[in-house]
MMTF fields as JSON, N, C-alpha, C and O atoms, coordinates in Angstrom:
{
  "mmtfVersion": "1.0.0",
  "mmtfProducer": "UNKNOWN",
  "numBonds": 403,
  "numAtoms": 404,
  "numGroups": 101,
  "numChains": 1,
  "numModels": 1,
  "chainsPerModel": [1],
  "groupsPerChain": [101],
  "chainIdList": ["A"],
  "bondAtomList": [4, 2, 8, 6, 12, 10, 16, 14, 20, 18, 24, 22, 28, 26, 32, 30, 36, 34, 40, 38, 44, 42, 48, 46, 52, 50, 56, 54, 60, 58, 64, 62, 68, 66, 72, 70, 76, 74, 80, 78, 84, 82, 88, 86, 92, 90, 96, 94, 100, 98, 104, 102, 108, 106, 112, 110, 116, 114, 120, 118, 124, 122, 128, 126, 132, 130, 136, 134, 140, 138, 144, 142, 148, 146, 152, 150, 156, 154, 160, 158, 164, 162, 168, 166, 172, 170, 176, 174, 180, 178, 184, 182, 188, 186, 192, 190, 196, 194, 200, 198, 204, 202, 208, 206, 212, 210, 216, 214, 220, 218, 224, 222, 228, 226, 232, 230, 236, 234, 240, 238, 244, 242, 248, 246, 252, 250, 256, 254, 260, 258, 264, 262, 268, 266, 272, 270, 276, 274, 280, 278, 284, 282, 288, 286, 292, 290, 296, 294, 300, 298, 304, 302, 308, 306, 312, 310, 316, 314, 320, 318, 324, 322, 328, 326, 332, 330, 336, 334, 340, 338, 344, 342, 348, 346, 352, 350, 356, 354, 360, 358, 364, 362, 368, 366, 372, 370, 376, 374, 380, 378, 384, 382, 388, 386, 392, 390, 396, 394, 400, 398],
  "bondOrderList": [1, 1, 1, 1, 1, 1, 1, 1, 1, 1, 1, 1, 1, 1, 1, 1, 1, 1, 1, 1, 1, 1, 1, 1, 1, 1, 1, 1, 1, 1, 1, 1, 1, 1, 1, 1, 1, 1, 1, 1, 1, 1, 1, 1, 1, 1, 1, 1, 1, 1, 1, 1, 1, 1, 1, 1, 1, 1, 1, 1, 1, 1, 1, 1, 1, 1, 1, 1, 1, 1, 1, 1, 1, 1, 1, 1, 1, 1, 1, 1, 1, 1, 1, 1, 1, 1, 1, 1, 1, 1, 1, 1, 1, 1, 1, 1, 1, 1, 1, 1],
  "groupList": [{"groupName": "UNK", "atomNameList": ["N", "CA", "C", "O"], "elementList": ["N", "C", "C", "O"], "formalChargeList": [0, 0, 0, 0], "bondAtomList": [1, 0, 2, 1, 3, 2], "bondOrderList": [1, 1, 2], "singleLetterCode": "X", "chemCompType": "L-PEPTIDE LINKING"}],
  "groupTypeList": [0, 0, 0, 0, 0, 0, 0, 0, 0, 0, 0, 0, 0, 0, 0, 0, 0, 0, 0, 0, 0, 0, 0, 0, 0, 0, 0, 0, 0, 0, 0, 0, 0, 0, 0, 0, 0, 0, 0, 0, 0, 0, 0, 0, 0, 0, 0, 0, 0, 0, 0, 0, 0, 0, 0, 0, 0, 0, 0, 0, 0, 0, 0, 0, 0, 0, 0, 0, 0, 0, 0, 0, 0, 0, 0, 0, 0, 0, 0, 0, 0, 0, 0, 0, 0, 0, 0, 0, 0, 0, 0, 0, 0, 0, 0, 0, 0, 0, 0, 0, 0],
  "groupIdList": [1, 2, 3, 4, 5, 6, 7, 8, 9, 10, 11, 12, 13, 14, 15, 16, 17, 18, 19, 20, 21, 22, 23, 24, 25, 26, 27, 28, 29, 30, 31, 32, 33, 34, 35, 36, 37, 38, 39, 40, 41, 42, 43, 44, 45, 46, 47, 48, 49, 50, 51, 52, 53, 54, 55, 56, 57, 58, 59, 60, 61, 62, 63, 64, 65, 66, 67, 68, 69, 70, 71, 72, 73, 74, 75, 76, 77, 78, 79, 80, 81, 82, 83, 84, 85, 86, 87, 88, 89, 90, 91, 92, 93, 94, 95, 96, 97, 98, 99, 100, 101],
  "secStructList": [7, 7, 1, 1, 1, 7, 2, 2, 2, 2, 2, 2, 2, 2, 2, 2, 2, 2, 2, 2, 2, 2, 2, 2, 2, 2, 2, 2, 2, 7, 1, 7, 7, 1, 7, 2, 2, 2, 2, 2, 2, 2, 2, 2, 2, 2, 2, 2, 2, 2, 6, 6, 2, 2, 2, 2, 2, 2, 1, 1, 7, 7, 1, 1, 7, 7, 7, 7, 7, 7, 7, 1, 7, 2, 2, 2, 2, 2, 2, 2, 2, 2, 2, 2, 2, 2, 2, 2, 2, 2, 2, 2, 2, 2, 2, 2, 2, 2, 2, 6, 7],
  "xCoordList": [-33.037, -32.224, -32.097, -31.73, -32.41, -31.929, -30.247, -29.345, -30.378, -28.717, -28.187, -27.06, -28.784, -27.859, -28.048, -27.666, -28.771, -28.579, -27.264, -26.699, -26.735, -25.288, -26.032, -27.151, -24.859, -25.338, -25.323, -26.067, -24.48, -24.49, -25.65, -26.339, -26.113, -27.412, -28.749, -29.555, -28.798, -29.489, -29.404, -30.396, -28.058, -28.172, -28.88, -30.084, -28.603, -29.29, -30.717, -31.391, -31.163, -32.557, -33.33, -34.013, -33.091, -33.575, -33.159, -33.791, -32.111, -32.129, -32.919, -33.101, -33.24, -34.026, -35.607, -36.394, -35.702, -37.351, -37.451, -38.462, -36.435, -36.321, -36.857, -37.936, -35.962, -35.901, -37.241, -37.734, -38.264, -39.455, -40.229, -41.369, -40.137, -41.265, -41.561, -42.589, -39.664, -39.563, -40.106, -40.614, -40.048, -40.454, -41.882, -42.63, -42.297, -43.892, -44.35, -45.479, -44.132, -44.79, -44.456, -45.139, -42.877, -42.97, -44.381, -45.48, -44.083, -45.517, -46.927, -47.629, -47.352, -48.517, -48.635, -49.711, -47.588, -47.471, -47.486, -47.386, -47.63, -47.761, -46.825, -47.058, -45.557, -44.384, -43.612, -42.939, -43.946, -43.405, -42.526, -42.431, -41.476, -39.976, -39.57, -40.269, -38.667, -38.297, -38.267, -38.014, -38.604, -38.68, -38.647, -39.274, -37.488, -36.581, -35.877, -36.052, -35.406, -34.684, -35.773, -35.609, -36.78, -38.734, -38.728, -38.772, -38.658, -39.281, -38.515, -39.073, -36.898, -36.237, -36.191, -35.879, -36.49, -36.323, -37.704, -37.908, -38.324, -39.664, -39.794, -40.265, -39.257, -39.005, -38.837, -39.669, -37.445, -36.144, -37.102, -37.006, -37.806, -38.888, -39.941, -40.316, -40.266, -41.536, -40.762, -41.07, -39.938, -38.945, -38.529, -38.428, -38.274, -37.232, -38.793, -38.802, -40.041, -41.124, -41.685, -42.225, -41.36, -42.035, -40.985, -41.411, -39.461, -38.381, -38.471, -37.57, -39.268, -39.712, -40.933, -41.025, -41.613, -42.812, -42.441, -42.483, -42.095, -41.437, -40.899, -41.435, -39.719, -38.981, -39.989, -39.925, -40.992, -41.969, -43.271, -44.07, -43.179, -44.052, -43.051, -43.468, -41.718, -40.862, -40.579, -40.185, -40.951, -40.32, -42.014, -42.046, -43.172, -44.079, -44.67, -45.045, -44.642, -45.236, -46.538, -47.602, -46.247, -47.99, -48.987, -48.868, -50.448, -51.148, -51.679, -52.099, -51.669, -51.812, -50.418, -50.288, -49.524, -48.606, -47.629, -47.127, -47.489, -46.481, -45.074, -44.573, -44.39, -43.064, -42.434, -42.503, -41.52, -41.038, -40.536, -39.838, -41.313, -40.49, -39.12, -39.186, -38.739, -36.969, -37.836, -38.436, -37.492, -37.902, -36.789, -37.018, -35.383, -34.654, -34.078, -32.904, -35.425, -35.347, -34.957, -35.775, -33.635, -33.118, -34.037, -34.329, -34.499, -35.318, -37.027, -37.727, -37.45, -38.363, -38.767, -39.711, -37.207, -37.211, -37.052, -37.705, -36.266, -36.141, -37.237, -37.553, -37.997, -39.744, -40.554, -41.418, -40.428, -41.533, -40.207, -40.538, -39.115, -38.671, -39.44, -40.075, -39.235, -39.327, -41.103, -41.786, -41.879, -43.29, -43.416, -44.214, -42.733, -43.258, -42.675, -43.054, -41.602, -41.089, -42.0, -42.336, -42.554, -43.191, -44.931, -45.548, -45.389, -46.497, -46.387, -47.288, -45.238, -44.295, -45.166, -46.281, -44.259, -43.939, -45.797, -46.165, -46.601, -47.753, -48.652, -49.388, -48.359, -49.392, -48.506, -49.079, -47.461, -46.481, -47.061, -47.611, -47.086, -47.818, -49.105, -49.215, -50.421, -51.138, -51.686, -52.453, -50.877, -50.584, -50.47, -51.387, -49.221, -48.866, -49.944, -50.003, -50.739, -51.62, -52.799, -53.448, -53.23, -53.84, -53.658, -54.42, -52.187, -52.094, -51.814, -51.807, -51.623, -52.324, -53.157, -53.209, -54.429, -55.537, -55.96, -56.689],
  "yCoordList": [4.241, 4.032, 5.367, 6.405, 5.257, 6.553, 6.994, 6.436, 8.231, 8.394, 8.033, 7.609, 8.002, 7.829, 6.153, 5.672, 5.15, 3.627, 3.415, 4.169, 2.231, 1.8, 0.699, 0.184, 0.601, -0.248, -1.537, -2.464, -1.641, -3.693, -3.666, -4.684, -2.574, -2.676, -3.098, -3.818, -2.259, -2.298, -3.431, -3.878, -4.028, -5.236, -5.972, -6.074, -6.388, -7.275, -7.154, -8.142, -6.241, -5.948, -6.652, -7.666, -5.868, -6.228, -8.143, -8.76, -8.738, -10.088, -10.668, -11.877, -9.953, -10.366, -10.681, -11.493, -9.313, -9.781, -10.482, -10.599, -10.869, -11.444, -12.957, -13.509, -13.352, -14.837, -14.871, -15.865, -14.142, -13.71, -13.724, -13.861, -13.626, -13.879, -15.027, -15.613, -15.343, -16.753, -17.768, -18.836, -17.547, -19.109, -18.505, -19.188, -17.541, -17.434, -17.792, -18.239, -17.84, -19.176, -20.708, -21.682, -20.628, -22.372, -22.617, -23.098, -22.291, -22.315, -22.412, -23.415, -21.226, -21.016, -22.294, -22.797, -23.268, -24.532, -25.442, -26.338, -25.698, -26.185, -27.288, -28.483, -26.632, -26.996, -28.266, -29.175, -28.019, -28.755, -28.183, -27.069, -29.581, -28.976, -28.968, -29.627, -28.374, -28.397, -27.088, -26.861, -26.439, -24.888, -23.785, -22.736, -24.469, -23.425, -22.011, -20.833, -22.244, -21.19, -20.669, -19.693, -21.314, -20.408, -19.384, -18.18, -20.091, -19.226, -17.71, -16.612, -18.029, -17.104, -15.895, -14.706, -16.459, -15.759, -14.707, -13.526, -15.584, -14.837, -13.595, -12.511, -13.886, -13.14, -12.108, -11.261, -12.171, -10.964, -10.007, -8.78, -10.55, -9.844, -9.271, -8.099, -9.944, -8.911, -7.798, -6.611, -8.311, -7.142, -5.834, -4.707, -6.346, -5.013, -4.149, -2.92, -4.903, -4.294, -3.163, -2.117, -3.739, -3.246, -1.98, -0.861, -2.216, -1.116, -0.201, 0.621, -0.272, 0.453, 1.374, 2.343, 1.055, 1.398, 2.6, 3.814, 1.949, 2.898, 3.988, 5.094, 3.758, 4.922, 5.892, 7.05, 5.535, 6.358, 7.064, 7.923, 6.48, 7.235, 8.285, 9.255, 7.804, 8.587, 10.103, 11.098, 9.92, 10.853, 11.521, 12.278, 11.15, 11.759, 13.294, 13.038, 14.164, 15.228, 15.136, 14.785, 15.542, 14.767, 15.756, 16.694, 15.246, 15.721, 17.31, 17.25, 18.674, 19.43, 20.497, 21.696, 19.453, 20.566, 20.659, 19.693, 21.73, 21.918, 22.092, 22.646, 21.468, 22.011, 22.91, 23.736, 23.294, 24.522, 25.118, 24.626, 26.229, 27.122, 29.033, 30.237, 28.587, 29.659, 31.009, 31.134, 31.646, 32.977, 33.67, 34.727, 33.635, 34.475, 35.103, 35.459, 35.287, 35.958, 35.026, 34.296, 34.994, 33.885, 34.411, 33.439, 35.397, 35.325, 34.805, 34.409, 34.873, 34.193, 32.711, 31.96, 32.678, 31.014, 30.36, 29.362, 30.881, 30.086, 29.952, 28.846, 31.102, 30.985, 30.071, 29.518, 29.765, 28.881, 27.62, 26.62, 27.561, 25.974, 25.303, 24.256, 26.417, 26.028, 26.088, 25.403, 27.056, 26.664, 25.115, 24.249, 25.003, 22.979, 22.107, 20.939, 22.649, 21.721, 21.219, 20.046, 22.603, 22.298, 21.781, 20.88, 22.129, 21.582, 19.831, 19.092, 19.301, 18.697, 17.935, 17.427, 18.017, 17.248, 17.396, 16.598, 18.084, 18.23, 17.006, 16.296, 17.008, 15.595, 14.424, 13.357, 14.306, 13.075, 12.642, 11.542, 13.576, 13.74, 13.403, 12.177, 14.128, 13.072, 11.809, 11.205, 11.337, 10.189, 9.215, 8.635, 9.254, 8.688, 8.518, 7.479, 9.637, 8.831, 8.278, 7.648, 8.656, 7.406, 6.3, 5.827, 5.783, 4.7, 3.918, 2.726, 5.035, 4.511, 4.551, 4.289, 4.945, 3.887, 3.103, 2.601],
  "zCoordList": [17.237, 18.405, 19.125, 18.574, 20.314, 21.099, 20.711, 20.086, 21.404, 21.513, 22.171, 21.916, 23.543, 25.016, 25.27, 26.336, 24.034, 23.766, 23.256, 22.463, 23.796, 23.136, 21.922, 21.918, 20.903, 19.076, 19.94, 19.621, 21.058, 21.318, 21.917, 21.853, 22.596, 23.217, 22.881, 23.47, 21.417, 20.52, 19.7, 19.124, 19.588, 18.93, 20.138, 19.903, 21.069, 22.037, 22.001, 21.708, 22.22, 22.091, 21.032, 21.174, 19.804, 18.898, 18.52, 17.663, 19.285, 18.503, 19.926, 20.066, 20.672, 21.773, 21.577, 22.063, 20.328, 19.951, 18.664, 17.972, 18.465, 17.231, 18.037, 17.822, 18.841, 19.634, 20.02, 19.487, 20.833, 20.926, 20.121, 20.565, 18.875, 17.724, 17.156, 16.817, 17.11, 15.995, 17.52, 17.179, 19.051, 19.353, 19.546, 20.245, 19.13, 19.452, 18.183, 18.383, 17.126, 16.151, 16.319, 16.002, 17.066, 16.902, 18.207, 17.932, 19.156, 20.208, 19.41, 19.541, 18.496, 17.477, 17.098, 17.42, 16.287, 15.93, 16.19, 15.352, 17.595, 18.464, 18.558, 18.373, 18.923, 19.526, 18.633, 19.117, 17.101, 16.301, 15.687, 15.173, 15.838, 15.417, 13.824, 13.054, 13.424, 12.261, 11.324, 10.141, 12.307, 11.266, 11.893, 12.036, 12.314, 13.399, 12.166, 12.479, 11.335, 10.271, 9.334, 8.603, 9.398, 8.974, 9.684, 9.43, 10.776, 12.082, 12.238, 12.226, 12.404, 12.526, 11.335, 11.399, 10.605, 8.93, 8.959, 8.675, 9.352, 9.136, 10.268, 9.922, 11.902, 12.852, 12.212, 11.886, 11.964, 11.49, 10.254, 10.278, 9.439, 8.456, 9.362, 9.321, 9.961, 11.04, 11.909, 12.011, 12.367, 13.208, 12.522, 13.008, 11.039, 10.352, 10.013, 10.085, 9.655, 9.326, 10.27, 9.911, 11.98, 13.225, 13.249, 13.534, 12.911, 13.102, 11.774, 11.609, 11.036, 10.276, 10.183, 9.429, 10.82, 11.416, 12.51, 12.31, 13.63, 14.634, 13.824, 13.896, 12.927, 12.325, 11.786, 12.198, 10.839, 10.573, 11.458, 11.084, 12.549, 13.446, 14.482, 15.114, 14.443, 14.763, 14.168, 14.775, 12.62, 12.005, 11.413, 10.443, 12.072, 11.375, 12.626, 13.77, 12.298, 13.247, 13.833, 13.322, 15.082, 15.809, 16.169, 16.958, 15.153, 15.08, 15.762, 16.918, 15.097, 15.812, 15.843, 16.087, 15.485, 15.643, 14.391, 13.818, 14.136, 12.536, 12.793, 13.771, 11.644, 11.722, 11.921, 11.01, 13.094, 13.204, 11.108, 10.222, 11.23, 9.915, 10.343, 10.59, 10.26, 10.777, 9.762, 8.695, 10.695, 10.042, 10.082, 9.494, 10.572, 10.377, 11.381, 11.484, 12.511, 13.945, 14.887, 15.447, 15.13, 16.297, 17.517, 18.213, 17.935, 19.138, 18.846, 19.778, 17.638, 17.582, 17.317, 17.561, 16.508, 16.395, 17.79, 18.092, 18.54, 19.708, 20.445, 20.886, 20.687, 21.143, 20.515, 21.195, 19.182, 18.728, 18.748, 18.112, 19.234, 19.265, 20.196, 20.071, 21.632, 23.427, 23.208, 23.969, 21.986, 22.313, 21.485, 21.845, 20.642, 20.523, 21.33, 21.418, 22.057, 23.171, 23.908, 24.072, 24.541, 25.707, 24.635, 25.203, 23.713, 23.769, 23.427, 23.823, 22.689, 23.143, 24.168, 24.049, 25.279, 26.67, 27.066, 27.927, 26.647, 27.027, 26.653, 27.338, 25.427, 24.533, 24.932, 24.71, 25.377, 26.09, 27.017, 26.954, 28.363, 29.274, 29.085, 29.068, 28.891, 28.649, 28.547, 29.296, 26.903, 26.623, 28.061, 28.644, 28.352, 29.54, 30.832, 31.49, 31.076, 31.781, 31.61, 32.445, 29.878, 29.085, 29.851, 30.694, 29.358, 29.396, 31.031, 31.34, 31.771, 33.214, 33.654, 34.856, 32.853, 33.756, 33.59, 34.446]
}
């Protein structure tokens, strides 16, 4: 969850793609009823799987660049914070217009 996301927000969301999964199998099924609490059950298991996923690509360092290590020197640590910042916002950038064209 971001920070600047509110938790009801996040609850909405997430039971938003929950509703989104479970009727995209009853559809798959072709619009046969009866397994409506399958459906949802199984959703909520693909969802916590996908919000697990995210968390770990969240928390994995991207390719190329290492963990800041503190040497001690507040003026050098702060140089190598603002140099992964910005290389950072660089591979973001990019990315981003990857995915626009």
């Amino acid at each position: 969850m971001r920070n600047d996301e509110r938790p009801e927000q996040f609850d909405e969301d997430r039971h938003q793609r929950i509703t989104e999964r479970a009727f995209a199998r009853f559809e798959a099924r072709g619009g046969l009823h009866g397994y409506d609490v399958e459906d949802w059950l199984e959703a909520e298991r693909e969802e916590a799987d996908a919000e697990r996923e995210r968390q770990a690509q969240a928390s994995t360092p991207l390719p190329g660049l290492t963990p800041r290590q503190h040497t001690g020197n507040a003026q050098r640590d702060e140089e190598s914070r603002r140099a992964v910042e910005r290389d950072t916002r660089a591979i973001n950038r990019d990315a981003q217009r990857q995915l626009v064209r």
